[in-house]
gemmi code that builds the backbone of each chain (N, CA, C; Angstrom):
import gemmi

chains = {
    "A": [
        ("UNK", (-18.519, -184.853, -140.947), (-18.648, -183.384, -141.047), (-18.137, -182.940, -142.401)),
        ("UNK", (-19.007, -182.305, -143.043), (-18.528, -181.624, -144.216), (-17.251, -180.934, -144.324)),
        ("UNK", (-16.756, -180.957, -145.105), (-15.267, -179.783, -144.857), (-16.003, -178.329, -146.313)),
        ("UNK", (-14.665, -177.474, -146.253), (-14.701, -176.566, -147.150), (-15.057, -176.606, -148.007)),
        ("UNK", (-16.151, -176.010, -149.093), (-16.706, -176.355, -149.795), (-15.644, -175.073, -150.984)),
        ("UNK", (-15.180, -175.069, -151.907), (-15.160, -174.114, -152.973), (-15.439, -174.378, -154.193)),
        ("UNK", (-16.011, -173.221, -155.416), (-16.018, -173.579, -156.880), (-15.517, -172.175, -157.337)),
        ("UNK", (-15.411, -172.659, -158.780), (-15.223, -173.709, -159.714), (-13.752, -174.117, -159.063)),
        ("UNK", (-13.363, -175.268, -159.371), (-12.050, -175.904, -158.841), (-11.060, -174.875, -160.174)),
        ("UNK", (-11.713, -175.441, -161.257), (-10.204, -174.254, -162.122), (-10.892, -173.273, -163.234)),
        ("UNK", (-10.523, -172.287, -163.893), (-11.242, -171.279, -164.064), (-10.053, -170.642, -164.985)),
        ("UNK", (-10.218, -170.357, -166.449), (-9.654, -169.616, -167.114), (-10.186, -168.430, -167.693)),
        ("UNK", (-9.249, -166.949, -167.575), (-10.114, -166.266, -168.213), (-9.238, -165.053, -168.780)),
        ("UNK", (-9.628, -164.624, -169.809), (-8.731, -163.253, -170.555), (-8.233, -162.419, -169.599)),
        ("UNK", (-7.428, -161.862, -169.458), (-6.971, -160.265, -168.811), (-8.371, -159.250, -169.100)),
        ("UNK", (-8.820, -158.404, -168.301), (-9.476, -157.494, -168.735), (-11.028, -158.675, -168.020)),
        ("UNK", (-10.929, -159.442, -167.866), (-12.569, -160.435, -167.748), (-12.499, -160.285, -166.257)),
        ("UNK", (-13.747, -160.458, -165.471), (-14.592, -160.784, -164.339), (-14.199, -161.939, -164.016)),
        ("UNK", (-14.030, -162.849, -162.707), (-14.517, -163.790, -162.120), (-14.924, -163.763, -160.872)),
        ("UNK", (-15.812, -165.075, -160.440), (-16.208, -164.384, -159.198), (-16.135, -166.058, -158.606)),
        ("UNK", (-15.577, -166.407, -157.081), (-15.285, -167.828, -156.125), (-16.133, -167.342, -155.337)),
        ("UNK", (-16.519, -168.889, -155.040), (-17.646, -168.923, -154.177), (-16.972, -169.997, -152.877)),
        ("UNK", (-17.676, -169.838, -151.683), (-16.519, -170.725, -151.164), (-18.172, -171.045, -149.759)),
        ("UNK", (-18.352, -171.683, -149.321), (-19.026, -172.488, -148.416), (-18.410, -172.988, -146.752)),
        ("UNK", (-18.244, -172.315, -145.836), (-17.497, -172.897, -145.005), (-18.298, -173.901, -144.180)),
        ("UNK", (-17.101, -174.219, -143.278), (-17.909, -175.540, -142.128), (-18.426, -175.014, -141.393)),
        ("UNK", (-19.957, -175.702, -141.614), (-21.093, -174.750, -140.490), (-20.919, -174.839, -138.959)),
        ("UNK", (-21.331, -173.447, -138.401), (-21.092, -173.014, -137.512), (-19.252, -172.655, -137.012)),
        ("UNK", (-18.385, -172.528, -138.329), (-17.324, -171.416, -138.401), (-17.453, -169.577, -138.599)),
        ("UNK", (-17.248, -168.859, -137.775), (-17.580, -167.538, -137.579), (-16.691, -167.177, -138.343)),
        ("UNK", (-15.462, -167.602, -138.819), (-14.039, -166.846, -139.407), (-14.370, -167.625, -140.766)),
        ("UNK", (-14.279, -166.882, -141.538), (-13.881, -167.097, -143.216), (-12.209, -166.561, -143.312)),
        ("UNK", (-11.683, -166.916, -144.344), (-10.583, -166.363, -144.749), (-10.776, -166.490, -146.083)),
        ("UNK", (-10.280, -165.673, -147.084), (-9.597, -165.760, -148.397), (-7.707, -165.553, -148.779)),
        ("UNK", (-7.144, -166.319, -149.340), (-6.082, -166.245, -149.399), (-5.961, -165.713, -150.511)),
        ("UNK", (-4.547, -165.675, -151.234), (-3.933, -166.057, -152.602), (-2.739, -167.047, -152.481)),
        ("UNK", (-2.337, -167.697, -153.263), (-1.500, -168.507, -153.162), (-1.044, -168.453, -154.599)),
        ("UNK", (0.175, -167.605, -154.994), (0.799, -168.049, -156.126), (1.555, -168.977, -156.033)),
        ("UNK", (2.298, -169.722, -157.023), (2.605, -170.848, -157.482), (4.583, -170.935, -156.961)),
        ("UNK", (4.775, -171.522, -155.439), (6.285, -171.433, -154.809), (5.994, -170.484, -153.689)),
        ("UNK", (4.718, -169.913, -153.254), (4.846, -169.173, -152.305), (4.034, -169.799, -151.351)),
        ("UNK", (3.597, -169.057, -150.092), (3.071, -168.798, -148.989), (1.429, -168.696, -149.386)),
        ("UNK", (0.427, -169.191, -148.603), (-0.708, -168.221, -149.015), (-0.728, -167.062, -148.179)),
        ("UNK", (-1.094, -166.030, -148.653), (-1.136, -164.888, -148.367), (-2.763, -164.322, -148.672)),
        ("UNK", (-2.613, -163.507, -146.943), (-4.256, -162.856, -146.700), (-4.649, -162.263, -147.607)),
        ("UNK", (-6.119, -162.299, -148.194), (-6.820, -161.037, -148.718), (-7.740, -160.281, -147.784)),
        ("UNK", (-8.634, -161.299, -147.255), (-9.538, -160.685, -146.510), (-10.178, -161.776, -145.605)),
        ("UNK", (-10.181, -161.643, -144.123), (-10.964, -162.169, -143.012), (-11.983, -161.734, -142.632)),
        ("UNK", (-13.129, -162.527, -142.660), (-14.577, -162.313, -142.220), (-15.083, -162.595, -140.859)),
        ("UNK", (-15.433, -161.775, -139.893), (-16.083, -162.332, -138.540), (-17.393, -162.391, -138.809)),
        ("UNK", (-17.999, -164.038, -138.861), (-19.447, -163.693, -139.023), (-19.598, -162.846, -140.462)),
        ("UNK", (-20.248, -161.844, -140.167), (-20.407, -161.286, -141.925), (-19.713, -160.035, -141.729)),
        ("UNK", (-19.095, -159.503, -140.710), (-18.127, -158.711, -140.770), (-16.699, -158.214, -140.999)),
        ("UNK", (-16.490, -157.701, -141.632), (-14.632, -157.613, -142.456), (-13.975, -157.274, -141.175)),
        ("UNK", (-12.813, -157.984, -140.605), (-11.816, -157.939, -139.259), (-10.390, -157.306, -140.682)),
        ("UNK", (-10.024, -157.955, -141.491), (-8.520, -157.317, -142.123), (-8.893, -157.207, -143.073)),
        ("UNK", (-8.810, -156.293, -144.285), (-8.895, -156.311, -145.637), (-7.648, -155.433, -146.543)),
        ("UNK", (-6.493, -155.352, -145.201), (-5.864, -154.996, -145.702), (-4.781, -155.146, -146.906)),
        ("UNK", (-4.769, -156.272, -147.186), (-4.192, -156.743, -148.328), (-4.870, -156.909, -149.168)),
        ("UNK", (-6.246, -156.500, -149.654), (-7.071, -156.476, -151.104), (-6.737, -155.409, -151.979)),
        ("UNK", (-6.468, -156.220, -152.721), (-6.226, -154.809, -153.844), (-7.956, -154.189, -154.330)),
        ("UNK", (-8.059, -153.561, -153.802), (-9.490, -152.714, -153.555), (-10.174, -152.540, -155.172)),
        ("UNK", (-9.484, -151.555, -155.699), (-9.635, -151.616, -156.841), (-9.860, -152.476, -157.736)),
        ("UNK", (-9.507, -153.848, -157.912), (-10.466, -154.779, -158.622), (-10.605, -155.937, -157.851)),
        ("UNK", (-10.468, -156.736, -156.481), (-10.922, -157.277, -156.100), (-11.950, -156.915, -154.988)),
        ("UNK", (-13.038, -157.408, -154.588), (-14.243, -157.285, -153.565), (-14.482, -158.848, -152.848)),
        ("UNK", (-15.331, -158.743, -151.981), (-15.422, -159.985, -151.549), (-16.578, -159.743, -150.030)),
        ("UNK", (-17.857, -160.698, -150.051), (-19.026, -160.381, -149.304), (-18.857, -161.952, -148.379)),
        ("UNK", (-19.879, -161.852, -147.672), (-20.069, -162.550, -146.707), (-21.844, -162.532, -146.456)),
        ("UNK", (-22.264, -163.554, -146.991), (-23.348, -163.292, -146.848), (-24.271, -164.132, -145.600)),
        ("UNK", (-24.811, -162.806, -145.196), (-25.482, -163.847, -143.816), (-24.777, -164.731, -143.020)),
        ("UNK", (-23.735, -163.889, -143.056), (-22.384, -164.868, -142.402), (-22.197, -166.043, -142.425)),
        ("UNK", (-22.297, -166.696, -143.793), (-22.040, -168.033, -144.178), (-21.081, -167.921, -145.654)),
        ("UNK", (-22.036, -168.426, -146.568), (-21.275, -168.196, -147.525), (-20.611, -166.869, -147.962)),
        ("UNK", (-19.533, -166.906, -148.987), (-18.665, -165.987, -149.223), (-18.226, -166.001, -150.861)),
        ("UNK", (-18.161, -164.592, -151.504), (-18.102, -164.831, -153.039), (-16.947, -163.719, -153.049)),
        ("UNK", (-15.782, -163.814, -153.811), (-14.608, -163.243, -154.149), (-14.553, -162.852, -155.462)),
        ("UNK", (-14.339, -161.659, -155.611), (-14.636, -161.263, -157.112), (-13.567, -160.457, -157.387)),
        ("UNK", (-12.964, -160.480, -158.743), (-11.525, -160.013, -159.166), (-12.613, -159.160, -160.948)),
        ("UNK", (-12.390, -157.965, -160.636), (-12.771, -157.229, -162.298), (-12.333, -156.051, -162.108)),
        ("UNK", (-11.378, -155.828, -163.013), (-11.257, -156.928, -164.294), (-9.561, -157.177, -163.633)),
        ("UNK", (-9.026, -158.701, -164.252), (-8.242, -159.586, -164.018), (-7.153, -158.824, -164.737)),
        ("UNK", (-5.794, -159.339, -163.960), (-4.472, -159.434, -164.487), (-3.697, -160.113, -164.598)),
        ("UNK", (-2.807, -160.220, -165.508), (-2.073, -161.588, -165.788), (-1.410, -161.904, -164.363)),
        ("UNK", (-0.938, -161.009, -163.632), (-0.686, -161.827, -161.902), (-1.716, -162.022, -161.165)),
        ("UNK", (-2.831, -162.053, -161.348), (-3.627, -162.764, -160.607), (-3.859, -163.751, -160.364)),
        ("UNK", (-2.769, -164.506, -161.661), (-3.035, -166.111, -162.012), (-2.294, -166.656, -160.565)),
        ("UNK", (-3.240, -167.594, -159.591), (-2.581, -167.929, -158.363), (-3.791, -169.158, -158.339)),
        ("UNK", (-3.505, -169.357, -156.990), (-4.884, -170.582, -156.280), (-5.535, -170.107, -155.330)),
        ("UNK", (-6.551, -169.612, -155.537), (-7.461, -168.812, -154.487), (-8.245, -170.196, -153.516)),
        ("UNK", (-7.371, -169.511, -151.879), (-8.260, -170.612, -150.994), (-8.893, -170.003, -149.977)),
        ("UNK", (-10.125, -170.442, -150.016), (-10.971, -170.245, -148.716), (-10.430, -171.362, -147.680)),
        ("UNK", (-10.356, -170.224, -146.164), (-10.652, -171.055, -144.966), (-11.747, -170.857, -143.959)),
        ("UNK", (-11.770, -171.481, -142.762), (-12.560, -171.414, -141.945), (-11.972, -171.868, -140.497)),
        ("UNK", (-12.484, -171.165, -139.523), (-12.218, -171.571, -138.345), (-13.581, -171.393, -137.603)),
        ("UNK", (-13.422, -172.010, -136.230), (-14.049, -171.400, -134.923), (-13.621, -169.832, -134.784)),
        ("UNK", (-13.781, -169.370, -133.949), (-13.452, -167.659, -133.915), (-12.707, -167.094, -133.322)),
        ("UNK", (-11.544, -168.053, -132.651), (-10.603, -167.151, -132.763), (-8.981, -167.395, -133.429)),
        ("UNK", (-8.002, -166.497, -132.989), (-7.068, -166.846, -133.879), (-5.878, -168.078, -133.499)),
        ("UNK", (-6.191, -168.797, -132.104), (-5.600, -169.533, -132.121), (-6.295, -170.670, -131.878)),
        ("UNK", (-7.411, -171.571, -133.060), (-8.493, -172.624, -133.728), (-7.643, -172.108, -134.711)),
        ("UNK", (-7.747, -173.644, -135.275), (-7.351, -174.843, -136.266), (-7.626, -174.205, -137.660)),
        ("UNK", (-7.133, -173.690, -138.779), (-7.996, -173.272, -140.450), (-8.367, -174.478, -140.727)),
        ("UNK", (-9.718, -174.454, -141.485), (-9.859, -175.877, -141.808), (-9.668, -174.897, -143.875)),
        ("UNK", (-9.237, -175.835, -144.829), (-8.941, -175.446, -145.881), (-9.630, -175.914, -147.519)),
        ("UNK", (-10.140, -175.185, -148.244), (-11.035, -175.948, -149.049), (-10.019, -176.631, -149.884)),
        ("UNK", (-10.152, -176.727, -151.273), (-9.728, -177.475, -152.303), (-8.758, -176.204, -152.952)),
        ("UNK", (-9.437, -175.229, -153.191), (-8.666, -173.979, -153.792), (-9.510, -173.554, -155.268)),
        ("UNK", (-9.306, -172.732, -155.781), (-9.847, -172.635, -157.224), (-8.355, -171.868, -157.892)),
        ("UNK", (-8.380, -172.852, -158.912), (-6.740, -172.078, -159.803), (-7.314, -171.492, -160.717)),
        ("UNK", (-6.536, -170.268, -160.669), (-7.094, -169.335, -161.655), (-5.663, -168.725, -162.706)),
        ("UNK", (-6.393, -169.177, -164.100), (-5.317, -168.772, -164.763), (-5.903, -167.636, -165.572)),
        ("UNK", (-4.847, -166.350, -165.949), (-5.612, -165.377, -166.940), (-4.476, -165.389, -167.443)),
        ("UNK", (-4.947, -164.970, -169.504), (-4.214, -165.447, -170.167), (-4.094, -163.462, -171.118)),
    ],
    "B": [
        ("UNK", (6.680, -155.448, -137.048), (5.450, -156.703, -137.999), (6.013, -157.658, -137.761)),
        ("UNK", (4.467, -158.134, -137.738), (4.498, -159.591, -137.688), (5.192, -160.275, -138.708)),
        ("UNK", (5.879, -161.290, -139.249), (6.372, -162.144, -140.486), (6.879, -163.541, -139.636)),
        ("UNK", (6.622, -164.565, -141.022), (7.193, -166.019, -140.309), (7.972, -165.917, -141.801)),
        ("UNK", (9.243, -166.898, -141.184), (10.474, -166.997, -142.339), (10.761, -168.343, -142.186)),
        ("UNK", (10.941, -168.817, -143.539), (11.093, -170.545, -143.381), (12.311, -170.024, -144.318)),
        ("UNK", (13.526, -171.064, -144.547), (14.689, -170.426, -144.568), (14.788, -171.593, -145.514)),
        ("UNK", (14.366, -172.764, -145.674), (14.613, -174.043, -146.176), (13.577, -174.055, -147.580)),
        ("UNK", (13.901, -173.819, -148.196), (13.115, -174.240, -149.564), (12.911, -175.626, -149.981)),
        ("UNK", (13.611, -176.397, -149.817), (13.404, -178.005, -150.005), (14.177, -179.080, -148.917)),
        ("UNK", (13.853, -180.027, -148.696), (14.630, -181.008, -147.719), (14.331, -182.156, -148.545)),
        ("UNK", (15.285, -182.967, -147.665), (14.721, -184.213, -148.825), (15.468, -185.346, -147.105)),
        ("UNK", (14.912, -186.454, -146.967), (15.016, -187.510, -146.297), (14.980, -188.781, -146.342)),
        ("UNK", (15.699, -189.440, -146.139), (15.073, -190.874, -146.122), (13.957, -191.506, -145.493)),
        ("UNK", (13.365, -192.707, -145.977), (12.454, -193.113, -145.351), (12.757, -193.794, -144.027)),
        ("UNK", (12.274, -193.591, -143.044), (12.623, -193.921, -141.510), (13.381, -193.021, -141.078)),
        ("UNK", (13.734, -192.062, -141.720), (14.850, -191.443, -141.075), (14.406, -190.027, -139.958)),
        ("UNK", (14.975, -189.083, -139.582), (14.227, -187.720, -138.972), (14.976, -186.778, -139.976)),
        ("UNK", (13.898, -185.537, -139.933), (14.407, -184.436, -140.279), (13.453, -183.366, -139.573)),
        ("UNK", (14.033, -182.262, -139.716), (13.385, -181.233, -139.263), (13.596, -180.023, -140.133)),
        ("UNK", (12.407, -179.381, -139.970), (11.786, -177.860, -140.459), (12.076, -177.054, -139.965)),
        ("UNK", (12.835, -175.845, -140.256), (13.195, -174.577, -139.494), (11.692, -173.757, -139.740)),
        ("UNK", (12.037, -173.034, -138.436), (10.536, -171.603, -138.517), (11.179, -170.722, -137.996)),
        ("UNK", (11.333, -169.199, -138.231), (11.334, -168.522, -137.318), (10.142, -167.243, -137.618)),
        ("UNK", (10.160, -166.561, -136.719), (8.724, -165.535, -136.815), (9.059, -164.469, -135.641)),
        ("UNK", (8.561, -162.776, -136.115), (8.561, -162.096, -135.338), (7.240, -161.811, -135.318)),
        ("UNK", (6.871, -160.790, -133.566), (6.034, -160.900, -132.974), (6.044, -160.040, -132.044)),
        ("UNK", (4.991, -159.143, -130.895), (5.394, -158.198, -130.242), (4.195, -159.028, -128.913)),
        ("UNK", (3.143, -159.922, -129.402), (2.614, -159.725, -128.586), (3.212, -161.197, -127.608)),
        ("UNK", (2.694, -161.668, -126.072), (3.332, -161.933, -125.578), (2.933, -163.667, -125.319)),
        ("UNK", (1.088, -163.591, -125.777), (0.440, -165.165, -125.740), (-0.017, -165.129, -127.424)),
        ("UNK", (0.505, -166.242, -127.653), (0.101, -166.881, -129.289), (0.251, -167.952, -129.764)),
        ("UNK", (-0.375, -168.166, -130.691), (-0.471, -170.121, -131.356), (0.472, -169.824, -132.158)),
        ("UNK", (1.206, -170.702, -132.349), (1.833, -170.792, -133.994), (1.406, -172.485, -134.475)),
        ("UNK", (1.775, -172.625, -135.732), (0.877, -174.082, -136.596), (2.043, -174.455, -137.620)),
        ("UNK", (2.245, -175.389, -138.180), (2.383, -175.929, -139.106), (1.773, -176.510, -139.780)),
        ("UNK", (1.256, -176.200, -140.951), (0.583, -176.996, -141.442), (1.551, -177.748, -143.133)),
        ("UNK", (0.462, -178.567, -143.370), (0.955, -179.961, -144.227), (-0.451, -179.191, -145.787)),
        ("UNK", (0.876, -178.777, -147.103), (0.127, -179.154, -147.765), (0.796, -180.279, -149.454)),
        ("UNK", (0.041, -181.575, -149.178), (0.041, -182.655, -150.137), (0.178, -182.504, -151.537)),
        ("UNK", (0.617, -182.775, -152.387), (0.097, -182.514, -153.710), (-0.969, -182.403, -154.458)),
        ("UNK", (-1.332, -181.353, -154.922), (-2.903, -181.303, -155.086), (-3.924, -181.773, -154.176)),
        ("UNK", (-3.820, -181.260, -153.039), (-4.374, -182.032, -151.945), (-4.309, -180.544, -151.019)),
        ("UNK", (-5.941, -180.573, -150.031), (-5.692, -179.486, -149.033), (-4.744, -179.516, -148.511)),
        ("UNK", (-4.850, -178.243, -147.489), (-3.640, -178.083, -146.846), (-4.360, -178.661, -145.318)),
        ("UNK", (-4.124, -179.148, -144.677), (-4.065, -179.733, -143.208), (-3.403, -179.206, -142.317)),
        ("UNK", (-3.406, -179.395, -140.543), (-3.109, -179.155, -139.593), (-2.053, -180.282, -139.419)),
        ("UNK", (-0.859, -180.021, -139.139), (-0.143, -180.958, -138.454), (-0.340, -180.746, -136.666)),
        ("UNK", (0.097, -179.483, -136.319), (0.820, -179.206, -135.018), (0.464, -177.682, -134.444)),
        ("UNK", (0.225, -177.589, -132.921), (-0.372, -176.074, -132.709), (0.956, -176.366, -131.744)),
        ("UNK", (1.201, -175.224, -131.324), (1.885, -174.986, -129.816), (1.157, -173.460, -129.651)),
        ("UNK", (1.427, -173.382, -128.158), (0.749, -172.090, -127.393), (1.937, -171.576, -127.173)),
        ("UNK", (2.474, -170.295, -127.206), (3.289, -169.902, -126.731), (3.818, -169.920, -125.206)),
        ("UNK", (1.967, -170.007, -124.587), (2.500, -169.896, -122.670), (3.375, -171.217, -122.363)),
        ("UNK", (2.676, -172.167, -123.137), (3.150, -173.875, -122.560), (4.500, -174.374, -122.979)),
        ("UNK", (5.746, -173.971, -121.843), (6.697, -174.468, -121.712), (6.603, -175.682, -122.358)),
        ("UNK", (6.245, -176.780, -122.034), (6.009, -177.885, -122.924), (6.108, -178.230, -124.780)),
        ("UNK", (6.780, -178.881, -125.670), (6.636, -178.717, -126.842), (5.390, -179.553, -126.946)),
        ("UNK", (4.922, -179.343, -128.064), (3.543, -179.790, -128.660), (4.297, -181.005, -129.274)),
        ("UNK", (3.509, -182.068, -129.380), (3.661, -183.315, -130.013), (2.824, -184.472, -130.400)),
        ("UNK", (2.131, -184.595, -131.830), (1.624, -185.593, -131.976), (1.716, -186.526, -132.877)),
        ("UNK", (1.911, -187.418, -132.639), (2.510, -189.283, -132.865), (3.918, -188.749, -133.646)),
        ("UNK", (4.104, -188.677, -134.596), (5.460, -188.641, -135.298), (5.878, -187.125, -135.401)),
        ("UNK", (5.108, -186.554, -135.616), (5.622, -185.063, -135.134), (5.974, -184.020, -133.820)),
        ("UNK", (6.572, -183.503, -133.673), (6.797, -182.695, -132.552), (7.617, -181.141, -132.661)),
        ("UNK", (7.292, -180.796, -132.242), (8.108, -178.843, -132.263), (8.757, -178.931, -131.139)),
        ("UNK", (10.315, -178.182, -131.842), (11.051, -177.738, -130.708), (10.393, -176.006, -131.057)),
        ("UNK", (9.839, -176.326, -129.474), (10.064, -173.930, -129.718), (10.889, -173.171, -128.871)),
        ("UNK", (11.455, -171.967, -129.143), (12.094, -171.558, -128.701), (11.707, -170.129, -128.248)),
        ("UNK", (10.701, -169.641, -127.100), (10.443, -168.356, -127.158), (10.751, -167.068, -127.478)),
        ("UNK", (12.056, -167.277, -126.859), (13.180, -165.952, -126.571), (13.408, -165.890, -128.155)),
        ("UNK", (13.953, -167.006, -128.769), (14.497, -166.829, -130.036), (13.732, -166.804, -131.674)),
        ("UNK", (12.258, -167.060, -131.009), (11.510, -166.738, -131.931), (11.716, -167.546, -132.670)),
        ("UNK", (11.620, -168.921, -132.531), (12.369, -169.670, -133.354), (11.459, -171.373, -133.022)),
        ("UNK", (10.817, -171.746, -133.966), (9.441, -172.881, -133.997), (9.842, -174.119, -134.942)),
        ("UNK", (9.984, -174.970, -134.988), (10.944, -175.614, -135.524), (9.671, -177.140, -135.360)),
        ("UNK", (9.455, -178.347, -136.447), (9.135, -179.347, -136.501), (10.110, -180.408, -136.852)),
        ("UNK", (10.102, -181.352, -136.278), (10.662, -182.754, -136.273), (9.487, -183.696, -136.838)),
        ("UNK", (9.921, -184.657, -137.875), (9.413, -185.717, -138.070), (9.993, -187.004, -138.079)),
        ("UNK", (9.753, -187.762, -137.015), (10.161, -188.960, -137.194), (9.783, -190.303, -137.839)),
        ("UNK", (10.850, -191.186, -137.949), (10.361, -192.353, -138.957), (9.443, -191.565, -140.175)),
        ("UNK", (10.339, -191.026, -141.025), (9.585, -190.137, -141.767), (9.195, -191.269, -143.076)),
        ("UNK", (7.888, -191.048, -143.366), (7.269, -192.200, -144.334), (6.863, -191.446, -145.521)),
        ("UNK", (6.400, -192.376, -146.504), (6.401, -191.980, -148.230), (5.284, -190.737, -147.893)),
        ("UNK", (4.108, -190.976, -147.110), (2.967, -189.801, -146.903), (3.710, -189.144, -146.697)),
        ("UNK", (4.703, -188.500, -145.623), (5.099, -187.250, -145.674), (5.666, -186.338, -146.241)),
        ("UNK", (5.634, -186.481, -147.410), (6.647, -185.681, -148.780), (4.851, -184.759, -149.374)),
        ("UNK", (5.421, -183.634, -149.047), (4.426, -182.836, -149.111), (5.272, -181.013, -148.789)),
        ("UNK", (4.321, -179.904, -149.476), (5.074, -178.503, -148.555), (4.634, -178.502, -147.272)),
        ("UNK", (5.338, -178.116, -146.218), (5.217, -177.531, -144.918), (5.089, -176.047, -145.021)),
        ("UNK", (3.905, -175.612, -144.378), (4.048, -174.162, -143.956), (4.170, -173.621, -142.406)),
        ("UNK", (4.572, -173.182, -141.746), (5.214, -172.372, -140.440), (4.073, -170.926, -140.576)),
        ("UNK", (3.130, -171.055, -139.655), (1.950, -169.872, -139.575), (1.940, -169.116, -137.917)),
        ("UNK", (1.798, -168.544, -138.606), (1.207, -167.389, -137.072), (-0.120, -166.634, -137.500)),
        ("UNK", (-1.193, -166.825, -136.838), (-2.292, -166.181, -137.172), (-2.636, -167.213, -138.550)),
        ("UNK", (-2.583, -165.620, -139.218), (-3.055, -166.088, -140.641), (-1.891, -165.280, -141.555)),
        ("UNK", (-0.231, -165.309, -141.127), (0.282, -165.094, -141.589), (1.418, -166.813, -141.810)),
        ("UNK", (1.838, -166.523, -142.914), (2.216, -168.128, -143.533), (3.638, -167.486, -144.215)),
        ("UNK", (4.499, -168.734, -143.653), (6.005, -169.069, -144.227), (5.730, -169.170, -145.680)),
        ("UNK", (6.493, -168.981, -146.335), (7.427, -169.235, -148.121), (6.989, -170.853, -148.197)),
        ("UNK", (7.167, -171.903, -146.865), (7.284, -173.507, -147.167), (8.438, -173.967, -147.675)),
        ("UNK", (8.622, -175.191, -147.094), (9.366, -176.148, -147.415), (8.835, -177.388, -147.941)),
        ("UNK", (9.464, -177.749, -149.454), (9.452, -179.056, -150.031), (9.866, -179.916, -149.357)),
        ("UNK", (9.531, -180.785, -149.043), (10.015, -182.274, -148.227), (9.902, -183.464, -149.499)),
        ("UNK", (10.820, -183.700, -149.574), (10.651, -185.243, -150.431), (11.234, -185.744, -149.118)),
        ("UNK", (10.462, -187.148, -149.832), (11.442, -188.666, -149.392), (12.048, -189.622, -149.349)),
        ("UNK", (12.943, -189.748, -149.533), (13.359, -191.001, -150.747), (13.365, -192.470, -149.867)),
        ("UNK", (12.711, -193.244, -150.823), (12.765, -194.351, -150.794), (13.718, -195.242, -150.548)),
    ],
}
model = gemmi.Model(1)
for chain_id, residues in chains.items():
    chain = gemmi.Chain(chain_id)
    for i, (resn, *xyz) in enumerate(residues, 1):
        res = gemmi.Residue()
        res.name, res.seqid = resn, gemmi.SeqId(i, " ")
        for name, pos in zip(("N", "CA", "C"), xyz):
            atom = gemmi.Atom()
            atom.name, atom.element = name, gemmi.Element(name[0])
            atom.pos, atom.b_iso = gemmi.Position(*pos), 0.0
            res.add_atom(atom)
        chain.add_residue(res)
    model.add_chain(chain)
structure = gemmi.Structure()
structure.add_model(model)
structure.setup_entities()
């Protein structure tokens, strides 16, 4: 079985620049997650997807991050424009659908802005 | 609110030896999973361990096991015969809310 798929694995980019993660979950997972994970911490929620529907988005900083679900599969996370704390390890997860199934966890994409 | 608190920033063990992971976590509702998970160096993060809150019983598989403590809110992993693989962070989750982690080395 395939696991978590994410890209680019690492990703540098100015303050003030666009990026956008793409993340692939394990088919037939209804739950996406996006984290952040700075560097000594916890990952911490951005946004959970049911299917292609947003369940929490309460921890997105709205204002420059977004994040879709398309056709309730894949999922693209977009930060514009970037700040020097954004620099963290952005990870997609996935589960079955509900909250007590297993996260399965991709690779992460590290993102540094300079 | 919900929050999980890992209190231990690093451990360190010998090889063969046990140690254990503190968790604690608040919570209002009354059935819930909590997890630990395992993440490696540069390496995903993995599932070690689920427990259910209803099941009196601790969760346990092969070298790992949780003491939980309902009343005290308080989730705790044991590893025994702890080996060179297990030097990795531990995280203590509820939902999709996640502990600070603990460093585990191991010394040789």
């Amino acid at each position: 079985e395939a696991g978590v798929a994410q890209s680019p694995r690492y990703k540098i980019i100015e303050k003030r620049q666009s990026v956008a993660f793409w993340c692939n979950p394990i088919s037939g997972h209804a739950t996406l997650y996006w984290y952040q994970q700075i560097l000594g911490q916890g990952p911490k929620l951005l946004i959970q997807f049911q299917n292609n529907g947003v369940v929490d988005d309460s921890q997105l900083p709205k204002d420059r991050f977004s994040a879709e679900r398309l056709k309730g599969v894949d999922s693209t996370l977009k930060i514009q424009p970037a700040k020097l704390e954004d620099s963290a390890v952005y990870l997609c997860a996935s589960s079955l659908l509900f909250s007590y199934n297993e996260q399965f966890f991709g690779p992460g994409t590290r993102l540094t802005v300079l | 609110a919900q929050t999980v608190t890992q209190s231990q920033p690093e451990m360190s063990v010998q090889e063969a030896e046990t140690v254990t992971l503190s968790c604690t976590y608040d919570t209002s509702e009354s059935d819930y999973y909590l997890f630990w998970y395992k993440q490696p160096p540069s390496r995903q993060m993995i599932l070690v361990i689920r427990q259910e809150a209803y099941k009196q019983q601790n969760a346990t598989e092969n070298r790992f096991s949780v003491n939980f403590q309902k009343a005290a809110k308080s989730f705790s992993l044991k590893i025994s015969d702890s080996q060179l693989g297990d030097a990795a962070m531990y995280f203590c989750a509820y939902k999709y809310i996640f502990g600070t982690g603990t460093r585990l080395k191991v010394l040789a």
